[in-house]
C-alpha positions as CSV (number, residue, x, y, z in Angstrom):
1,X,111.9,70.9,94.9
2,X,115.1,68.7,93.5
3,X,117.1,70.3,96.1
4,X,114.9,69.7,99.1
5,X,114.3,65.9,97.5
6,X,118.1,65.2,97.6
7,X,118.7,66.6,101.2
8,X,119.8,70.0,100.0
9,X,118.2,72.9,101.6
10,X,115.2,74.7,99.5
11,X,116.2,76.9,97.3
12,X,114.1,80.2,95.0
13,X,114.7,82.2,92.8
14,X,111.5,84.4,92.1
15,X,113.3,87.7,93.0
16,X,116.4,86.7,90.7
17,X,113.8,85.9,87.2
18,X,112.0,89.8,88.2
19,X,115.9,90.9,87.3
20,X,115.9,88.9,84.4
21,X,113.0,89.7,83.0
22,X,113.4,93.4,83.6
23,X,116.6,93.2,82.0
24,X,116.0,90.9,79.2
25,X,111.8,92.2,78.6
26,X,111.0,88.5,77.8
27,X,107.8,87.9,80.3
28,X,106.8,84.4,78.1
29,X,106.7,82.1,81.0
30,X,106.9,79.0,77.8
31,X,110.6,80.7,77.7
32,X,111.5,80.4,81.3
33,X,110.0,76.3,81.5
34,X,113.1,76.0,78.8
35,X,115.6,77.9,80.9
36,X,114.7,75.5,83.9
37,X,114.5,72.6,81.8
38,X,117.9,73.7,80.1
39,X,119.5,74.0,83.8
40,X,118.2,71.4,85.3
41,X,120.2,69.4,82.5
42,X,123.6,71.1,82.3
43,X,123.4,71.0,86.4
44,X,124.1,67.1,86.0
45,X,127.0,68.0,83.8
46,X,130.5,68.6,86.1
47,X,132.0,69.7,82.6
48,X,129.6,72.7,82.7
49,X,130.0,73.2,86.5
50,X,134.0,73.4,85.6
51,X,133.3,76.0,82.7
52,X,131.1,78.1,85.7
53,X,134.1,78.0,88.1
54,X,136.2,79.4,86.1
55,X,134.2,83.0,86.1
56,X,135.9,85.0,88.4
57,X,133.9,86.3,91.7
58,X,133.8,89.9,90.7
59,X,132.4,89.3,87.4
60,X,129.8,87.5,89.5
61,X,129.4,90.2,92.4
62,X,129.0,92.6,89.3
63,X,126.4,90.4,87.7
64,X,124.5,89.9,91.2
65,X,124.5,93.7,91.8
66,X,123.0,94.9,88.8
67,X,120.3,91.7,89.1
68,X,119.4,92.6,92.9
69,X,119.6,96.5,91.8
70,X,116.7,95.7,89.1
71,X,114.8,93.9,91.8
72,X,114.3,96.7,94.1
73,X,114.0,99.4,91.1
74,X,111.4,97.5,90.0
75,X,109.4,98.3,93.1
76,X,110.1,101.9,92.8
77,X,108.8,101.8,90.0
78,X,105.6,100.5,90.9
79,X,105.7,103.1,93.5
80,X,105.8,105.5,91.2
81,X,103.6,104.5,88.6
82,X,101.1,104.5,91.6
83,X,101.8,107.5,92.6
84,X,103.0,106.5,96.4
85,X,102.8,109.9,97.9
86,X,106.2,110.0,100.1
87,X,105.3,113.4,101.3
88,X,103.6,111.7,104.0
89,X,105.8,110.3,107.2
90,X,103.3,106.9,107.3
91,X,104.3,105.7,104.0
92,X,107.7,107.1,104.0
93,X,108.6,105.2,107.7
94,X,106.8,102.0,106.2
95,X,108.7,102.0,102.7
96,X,112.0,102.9,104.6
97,X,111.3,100.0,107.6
98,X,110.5,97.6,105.0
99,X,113.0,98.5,102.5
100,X,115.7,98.2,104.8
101,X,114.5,95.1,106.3
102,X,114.4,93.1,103.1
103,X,117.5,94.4,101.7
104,X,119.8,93.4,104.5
105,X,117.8,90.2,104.7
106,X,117.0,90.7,108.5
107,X,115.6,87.2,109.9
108,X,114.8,85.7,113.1
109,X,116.7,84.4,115.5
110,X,115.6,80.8,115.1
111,X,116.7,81.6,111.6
112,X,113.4,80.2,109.6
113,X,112.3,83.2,108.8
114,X,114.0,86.4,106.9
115,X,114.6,88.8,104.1
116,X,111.7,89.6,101.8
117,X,109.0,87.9,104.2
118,X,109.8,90.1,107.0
119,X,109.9,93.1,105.4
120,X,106.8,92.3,103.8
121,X,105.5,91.8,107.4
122,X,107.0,94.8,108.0
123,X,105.5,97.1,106.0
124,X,102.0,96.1,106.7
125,X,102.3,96.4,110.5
126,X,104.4,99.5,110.4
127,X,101.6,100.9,107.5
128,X,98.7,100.4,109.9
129,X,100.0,101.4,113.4
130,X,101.6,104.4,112.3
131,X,98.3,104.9,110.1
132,X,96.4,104.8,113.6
133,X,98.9,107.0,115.5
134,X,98.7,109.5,113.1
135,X,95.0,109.5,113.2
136,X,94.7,109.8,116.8
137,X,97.3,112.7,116.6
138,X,95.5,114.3,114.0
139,X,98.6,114.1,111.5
140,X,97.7,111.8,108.9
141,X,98.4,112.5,106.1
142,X,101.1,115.7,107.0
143,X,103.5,116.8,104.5
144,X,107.1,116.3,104.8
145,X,108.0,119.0,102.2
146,X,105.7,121.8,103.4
147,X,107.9,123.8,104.6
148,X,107.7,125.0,108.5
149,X,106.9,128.3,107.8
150,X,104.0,127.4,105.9
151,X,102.5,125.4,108.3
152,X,100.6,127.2,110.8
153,X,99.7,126.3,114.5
154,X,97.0,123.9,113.8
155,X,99.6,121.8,111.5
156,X,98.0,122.4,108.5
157,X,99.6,124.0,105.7
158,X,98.7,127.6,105.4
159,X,98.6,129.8,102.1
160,X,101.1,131.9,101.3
161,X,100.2,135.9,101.6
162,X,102.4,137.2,98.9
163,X,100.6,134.3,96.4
């Protein structure tokens, strides 16, 4: 909001506190109003600005890697923990579209629009036309780790004899 208000371009940084609070486990949102507020204050300081100039880049690439690193484990985690079956070619070709998509910040040509929003767009278009292909093919919900032998003519998993 202050940098839109003095002609700067808008500015977040929602994915950037998910690192931090991964990394740090402080979720009290009473703690991050004192982190802005603290910012906000030491950004009108060029004394402090100085100080942060003086890091050098690859302590901050490091710093950014690890944060951004957090950020998408954290959504394998929720993956996992709700048991996202990735056995099956819909939700593996969504998560990987999507994925991709937001990680290398892919945006529009006009420019407005990129990153996070269209790989969230991505993944719920991708999710429900491939859901409908596969539907009308008669393959939804196929198994990627079944493998070939076990799956008979019909494309359905068959049981093994010797079991």
């Amino acid at each position: 909001m202050f940098a839109g208000a003095g002609g700067g371009s808008g500015t977040t940084t929602y994915a950037e506190n998910i690192g931090v609070m991964a990394a740090t486990r402080i979720y009290s949102t009473a703690v991050y109003w004192v982190a802005a507020a603290t910012a906000l204050l030491l950004s009108l300081c060029p004394k402090f600005g100085e100080l942060i100039a003086t890091i050098p880049a690859g302590v901050l690439g490091g710093a950014g890697t690890v944060l951004y690193g957090m950020i998408g484990l954290l959504g394998a985690r929720i993956w996992i923990e709700n048991r996202v079956d990735f056995g099956n070619s819909v939700n593996l070709l969504t998560a990987a579209v999507a994925l991709i998509a937001g990680i290398a910040n892919f945006t529009f040509a006009n420019g407005n629009i990129g990153g996070i929003t269209v790989g969230a767009f991505a993944a719920i278009i991708i999710y429900h036309i491939m859901r409908w292909i596969a539907k009308r093919c008669g393959t939804f919900g196929d198994d990627l780790t079944a493998s070939p032998a076990s799956v008979g003519a019909d494309g359905l998993e068959q049981a093994d004899p010797d079991q």
